[in-house]
BALOBA-1460 file (C-alpha; in Angstrom, 3 decimals):
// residues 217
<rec num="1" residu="x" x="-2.209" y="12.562" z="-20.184"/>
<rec num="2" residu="x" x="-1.831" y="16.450" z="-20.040"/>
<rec num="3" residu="x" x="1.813" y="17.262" z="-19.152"/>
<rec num="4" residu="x" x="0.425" y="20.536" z="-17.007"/>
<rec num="5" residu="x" x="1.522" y="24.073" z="-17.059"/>
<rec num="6" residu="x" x="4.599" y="23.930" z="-18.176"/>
<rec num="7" residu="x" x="3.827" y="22.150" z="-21.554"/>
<rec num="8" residu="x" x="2.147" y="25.174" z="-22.897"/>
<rec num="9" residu="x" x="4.021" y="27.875" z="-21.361"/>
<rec num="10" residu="x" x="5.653" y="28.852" z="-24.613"/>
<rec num="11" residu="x" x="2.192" y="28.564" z="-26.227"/>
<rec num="12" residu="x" x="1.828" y="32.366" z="-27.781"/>
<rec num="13" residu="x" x="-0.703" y="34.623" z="-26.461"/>
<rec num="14" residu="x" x="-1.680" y="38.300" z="-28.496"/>
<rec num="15" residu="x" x="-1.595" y="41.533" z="-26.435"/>
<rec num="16" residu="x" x="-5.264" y="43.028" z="-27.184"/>
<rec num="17" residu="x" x="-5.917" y="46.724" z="-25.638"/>
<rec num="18" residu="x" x="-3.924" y="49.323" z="-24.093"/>
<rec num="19" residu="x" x="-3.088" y="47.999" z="-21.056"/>
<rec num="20" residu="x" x="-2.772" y="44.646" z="-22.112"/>
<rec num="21" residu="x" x="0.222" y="45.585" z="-24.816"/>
<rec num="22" residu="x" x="1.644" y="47.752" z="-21.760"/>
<rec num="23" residu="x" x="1.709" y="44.641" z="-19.967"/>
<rec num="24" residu="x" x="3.276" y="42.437" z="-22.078"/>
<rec num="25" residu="x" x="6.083" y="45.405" z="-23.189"/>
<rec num="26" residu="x" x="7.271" y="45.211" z="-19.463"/>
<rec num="27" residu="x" x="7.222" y="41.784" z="-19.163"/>
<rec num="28" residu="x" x="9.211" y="40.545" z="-22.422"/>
<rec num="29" residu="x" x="12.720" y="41.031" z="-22.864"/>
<rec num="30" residu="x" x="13.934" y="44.382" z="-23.561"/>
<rec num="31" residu="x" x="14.327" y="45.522" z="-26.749"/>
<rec num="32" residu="x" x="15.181" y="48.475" z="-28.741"/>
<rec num="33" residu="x" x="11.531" y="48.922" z="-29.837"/>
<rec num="34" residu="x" x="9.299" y="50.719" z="-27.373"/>
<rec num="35" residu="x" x="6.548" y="48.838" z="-29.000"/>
<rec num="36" residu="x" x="3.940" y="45.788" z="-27.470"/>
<rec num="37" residu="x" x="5.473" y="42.744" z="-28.961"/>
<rec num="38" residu="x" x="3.501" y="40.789" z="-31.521"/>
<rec num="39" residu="x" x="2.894" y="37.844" z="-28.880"/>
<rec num="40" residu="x" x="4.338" y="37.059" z="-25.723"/>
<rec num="41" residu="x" x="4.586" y="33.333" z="-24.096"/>
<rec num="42" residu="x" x="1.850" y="32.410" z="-22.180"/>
<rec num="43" residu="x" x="4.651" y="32.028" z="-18.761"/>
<rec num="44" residu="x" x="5.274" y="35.755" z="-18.844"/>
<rec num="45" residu="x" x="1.341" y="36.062" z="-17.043"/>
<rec num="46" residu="x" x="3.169" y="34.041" z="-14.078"/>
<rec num="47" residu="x" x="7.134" y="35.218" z="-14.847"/>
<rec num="48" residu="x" x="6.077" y="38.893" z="-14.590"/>
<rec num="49" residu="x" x="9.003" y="41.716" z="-13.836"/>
<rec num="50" residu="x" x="6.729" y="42.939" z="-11.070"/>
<rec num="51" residu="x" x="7.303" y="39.593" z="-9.326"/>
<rec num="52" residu="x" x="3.645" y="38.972" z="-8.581"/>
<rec num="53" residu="x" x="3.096" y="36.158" z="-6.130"/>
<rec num="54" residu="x" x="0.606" y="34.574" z="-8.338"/>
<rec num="55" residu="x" x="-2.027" y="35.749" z="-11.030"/>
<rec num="56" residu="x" x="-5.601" y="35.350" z="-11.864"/>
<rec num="57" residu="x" x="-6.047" y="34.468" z="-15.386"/>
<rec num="58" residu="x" x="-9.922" y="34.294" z="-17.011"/>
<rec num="59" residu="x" x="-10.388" y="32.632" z="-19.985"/>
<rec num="60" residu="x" x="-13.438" y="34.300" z="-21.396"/>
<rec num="61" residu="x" x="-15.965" y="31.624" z="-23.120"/>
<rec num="62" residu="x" x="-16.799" y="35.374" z="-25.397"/>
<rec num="63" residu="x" x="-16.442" y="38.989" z="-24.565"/>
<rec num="64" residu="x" x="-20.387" y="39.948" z="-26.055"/>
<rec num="65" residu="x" x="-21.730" y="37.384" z="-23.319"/>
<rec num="66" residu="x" x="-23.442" y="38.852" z="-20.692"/>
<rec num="67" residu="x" x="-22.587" y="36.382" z="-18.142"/>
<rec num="68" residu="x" x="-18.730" y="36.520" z="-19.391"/>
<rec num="69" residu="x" x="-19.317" y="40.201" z="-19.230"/>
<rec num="70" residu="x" x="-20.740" y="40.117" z="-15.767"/>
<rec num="71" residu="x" x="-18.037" y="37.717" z="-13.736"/>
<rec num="72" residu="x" x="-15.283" y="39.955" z="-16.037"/>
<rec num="73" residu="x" x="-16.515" y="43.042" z="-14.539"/>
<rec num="74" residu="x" x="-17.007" y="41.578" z="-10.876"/>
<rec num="75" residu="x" x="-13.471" y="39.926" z="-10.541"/>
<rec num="76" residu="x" x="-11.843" y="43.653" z="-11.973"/>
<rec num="77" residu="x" x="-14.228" y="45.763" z="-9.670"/>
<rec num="78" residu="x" x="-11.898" y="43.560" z="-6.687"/>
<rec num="79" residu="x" x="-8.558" y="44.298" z="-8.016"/>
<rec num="80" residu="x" x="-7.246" y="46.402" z="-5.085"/>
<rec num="81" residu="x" x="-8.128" y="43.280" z="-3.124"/>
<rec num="82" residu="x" x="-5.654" y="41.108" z="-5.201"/>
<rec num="83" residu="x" x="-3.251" y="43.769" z="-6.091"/>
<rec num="84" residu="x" x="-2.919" y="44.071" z="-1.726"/>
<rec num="85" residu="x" x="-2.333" y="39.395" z="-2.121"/>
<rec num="86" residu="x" x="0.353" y="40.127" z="-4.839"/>
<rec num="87" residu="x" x="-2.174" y="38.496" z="-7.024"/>
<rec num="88" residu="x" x="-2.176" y="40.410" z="-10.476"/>
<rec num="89" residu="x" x="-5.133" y="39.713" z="-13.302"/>
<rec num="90" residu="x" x="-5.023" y="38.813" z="-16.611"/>
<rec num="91" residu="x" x="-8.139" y="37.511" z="-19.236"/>
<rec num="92" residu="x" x="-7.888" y="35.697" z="-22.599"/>
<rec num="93" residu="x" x="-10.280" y="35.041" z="-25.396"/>
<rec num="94" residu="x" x="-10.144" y="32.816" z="-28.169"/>
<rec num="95" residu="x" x="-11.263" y="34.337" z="-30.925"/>
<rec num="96" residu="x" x="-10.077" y="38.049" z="-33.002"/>
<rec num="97" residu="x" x="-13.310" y="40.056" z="-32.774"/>
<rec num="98" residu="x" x="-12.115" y="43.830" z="-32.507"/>
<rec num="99" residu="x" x="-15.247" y="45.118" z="-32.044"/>
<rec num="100" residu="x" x="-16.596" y="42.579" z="-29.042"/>
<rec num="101" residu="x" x="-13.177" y="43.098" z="-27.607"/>
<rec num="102" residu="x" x="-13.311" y="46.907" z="-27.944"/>
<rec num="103" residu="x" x="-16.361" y="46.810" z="-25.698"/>
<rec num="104" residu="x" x="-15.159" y="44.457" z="-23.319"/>
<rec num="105" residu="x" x="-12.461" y="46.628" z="-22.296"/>
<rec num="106" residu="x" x="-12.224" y="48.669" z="-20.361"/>
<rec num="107" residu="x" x="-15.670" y="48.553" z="-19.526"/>
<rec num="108" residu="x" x="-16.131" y="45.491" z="-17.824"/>
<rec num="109" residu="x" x="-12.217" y="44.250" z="-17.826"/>
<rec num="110" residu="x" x="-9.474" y="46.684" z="-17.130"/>
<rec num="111" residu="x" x="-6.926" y="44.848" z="-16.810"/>
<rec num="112" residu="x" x="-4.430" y="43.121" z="-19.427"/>
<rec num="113" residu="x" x="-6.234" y="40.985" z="-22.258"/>
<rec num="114" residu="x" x="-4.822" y="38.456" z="-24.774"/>
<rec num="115" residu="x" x="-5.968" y="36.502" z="-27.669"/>
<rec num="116" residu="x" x="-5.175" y="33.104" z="-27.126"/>
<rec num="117" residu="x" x="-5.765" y="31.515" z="-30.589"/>
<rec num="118" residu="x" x="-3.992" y="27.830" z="-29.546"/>
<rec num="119" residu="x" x="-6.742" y="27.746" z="-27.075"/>
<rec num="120" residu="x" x="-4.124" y="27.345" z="-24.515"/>
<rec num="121" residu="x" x="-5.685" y="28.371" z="-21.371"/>
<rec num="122" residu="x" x="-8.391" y="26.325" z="-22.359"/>
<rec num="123" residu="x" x="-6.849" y="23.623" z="-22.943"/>
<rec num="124" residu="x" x="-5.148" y="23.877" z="-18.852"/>
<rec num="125" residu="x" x="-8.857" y="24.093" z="-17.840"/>
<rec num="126" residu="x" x="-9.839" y="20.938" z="-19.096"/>
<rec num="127" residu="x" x="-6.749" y="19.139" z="-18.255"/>
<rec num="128" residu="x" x="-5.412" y="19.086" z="-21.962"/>
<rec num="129" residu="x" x="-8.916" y="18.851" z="-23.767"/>
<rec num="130" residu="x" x="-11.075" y="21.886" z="-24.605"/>
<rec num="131" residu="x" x="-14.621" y="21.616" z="-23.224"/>
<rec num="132" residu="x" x="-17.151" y="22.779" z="-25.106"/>
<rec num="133" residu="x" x="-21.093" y="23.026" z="-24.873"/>
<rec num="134" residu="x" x="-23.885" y="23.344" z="-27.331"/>
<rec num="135" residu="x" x="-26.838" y="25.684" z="-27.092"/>
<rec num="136" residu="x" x="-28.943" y="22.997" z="-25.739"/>
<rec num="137" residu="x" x="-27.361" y="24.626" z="-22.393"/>
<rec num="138" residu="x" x="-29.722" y="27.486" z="-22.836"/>
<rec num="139" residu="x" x="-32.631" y="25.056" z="-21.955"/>
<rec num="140" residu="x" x="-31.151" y="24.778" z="-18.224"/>
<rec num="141" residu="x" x="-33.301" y="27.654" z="-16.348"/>
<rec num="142" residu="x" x="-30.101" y="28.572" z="-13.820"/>
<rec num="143" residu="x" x="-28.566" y="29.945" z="-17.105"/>
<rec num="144" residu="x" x="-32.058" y="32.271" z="-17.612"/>
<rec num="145" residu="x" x="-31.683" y="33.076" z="-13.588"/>
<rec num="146" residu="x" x="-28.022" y="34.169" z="-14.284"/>
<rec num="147" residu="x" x="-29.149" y="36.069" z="-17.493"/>
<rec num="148" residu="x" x="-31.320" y="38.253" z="-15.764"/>
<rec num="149" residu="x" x="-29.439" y="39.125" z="-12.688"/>
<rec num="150" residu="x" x="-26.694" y="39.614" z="-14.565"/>
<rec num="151" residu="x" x="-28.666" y="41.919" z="-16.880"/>
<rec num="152" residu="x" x="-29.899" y="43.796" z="-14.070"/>
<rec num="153" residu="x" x="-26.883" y="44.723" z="-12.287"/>
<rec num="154" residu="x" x="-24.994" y="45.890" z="-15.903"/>
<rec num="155" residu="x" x="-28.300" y="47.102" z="-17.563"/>
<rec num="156" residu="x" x="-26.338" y="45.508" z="-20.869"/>
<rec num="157" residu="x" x="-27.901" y="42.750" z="-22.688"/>
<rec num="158" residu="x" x="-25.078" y="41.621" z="-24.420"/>
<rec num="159" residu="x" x="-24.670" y="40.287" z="-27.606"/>
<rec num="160" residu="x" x="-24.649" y="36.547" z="-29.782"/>
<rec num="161" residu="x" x="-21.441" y="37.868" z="-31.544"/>
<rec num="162" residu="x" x="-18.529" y="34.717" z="-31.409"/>
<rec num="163" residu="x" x="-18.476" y="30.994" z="-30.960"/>
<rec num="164" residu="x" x="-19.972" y="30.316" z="-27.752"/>
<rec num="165" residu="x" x="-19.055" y="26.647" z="-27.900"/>
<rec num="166" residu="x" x="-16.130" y="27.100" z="-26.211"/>
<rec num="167" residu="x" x="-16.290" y="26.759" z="-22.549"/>
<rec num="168" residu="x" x="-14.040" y="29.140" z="-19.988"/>
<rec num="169" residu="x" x="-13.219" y="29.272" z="-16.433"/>
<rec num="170" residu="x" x="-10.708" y="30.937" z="-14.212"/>
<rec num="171" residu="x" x="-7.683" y="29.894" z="-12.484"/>
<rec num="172" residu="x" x="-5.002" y="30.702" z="-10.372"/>
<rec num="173" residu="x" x="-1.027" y="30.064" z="-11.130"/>
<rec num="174" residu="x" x="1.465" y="30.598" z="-8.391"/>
<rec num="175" residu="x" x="5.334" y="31.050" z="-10.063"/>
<rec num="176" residu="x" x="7.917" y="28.588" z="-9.371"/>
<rec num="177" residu="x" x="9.252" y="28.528" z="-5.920"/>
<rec num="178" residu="x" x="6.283" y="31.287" z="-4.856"/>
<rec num="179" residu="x" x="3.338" y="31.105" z="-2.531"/>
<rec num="180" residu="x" x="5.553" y="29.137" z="0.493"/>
<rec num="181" residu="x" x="5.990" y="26.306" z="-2.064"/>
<rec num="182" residu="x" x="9.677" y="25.239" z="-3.808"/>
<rec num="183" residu="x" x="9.952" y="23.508" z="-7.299"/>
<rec num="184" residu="x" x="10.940" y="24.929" z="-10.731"/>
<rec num="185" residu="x" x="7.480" y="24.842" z="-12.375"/>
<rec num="186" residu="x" x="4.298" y="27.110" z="-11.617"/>
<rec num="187" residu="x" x="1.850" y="25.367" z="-10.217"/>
<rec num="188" residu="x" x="-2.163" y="25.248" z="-10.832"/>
<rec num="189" residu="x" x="-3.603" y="26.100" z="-7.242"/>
<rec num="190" residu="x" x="-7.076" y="26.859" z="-8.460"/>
<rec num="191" residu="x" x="-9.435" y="26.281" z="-10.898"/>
<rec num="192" residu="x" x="-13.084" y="26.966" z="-11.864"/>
<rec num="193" residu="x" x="-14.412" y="25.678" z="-14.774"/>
<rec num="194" residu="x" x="-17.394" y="27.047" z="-16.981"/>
<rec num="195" residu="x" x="-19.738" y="23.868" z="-16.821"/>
<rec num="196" residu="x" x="-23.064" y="25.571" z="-18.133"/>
<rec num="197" residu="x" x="-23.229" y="28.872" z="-19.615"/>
<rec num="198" residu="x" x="-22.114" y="31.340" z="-17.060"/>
<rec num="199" residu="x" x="-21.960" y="28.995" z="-14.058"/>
<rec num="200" residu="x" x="-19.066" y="30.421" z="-11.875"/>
<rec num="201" residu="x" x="-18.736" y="30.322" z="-8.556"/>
<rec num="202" residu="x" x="-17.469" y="33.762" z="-8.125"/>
<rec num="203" residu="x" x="-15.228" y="36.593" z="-7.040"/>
<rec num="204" residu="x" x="-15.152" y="35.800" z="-3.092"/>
<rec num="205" residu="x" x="-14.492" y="32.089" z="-4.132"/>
<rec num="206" residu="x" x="-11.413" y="33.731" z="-6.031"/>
<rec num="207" residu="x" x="-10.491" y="35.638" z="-3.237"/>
<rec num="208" residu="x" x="-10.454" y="32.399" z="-0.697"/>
<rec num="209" residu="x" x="-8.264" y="31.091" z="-3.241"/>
<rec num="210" residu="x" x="-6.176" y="33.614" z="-4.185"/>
<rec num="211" residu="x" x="-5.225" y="33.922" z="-0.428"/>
<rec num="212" residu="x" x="-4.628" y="30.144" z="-0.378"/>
<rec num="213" residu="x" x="-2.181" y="30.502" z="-3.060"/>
<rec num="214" residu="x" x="0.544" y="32.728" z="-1.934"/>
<rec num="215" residu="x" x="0.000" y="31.794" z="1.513"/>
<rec num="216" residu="x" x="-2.337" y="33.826" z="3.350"/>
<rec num="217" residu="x" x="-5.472" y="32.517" z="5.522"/>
């Protein structure tokens, strides 16, 4: 039985991008170096020196998918809305692909972004076990619907760059002893998992919970 969050905190997660080694040099320990350490624990997304009252964290199923492409771009286009909860954002992907990550951010994800090669993240969304799906997904027409408006509003196609077996989701951590609750380990107040290609329930749904999570209406 999966232990919960605090049985992969220490699990290692690789600042990718600008802003995500900016992030993860203010939130390790200080050092002589000015440089983005090499990894930082997955805890330091919730454990942040900015105090955050919880964060947002996408694991992204892969950065050339449209769909991945299109709920990345839609949750960052809200960011003021979070930043005003004390919610701060954060993505992962599972996979080293320079280039797909290159054109994920910034463009459609501005925010911090990690590689996340033990599949950690994943892992929480499945309650231990990584969920995967096979391409006979593609066959259910609500992924073609979601293909084309997603297409439409990012007049991007995307790409079939990565493994897409792996399945993502989003959730929301609140720190230890944050969001009106006590204890000494962060707690999972939200999660949405990936069950067919690009099925999300979206960025207000994130926002109701968000607000949930530290405490708000």
């Amino acid at each position: 039985m999966w232990a919960g969050l605090a049985s992969i905190a220490s699990a290692p997660l690789r600042p990718l991008g600008t802003t995500a080694g900016a992030a993860a040099a203010a939130n390790a320990a200080p050092s002589s170096s000015s440089a983005a350490p090499a990894t930082v624990p997955l805890s330091s997304l919730w454990t942040s020196t900015t105090k955050n009252a919880a964060v947002l964290v996408y694991a992204v199923r892969r950065p050339g998918c449209l769909l991945c492409r299109d709920n990345a771009a839609s949750i960052w286009a809200r960011r003021d809305e979070f930043a005003a909860l004390g919610v701060s954002l954060a993505a992962v992907v599972h996979q080293a692909l320079p280039a797909e990550v290159a054109a994920f951010q910034p463009t459609y994800w501005g925010g911090p972004l990690y590689l996340d090669a033990d599949k950690a993240v994943y892992k929480a969304l499945g309650d231990g076990t990584i969920r995967t799906a096979g391409l006979a997904g593609l066959l259910n027409v609500g992924v073609w619907r979601r293909i084309m408006a997603a297409k439409s509003r990012l007049n991007d196609g995307g790409n079939t760059v990565g493994d897409s077996s792996v399945l993502g989701g989003v959730l929301v951590i609140v720190p230890p002893g944050a969001g009106g609750g006590g204890g000494k380990e962060p707690r999972l107040a939200y999660v949405d998992i990936e069950r067919t290609f690009g099925e999300f329930k979206g960025v207000e749904a994130y926002i109701e919970a968000a607000k949930k999570a530290v405490g708000g209406n």
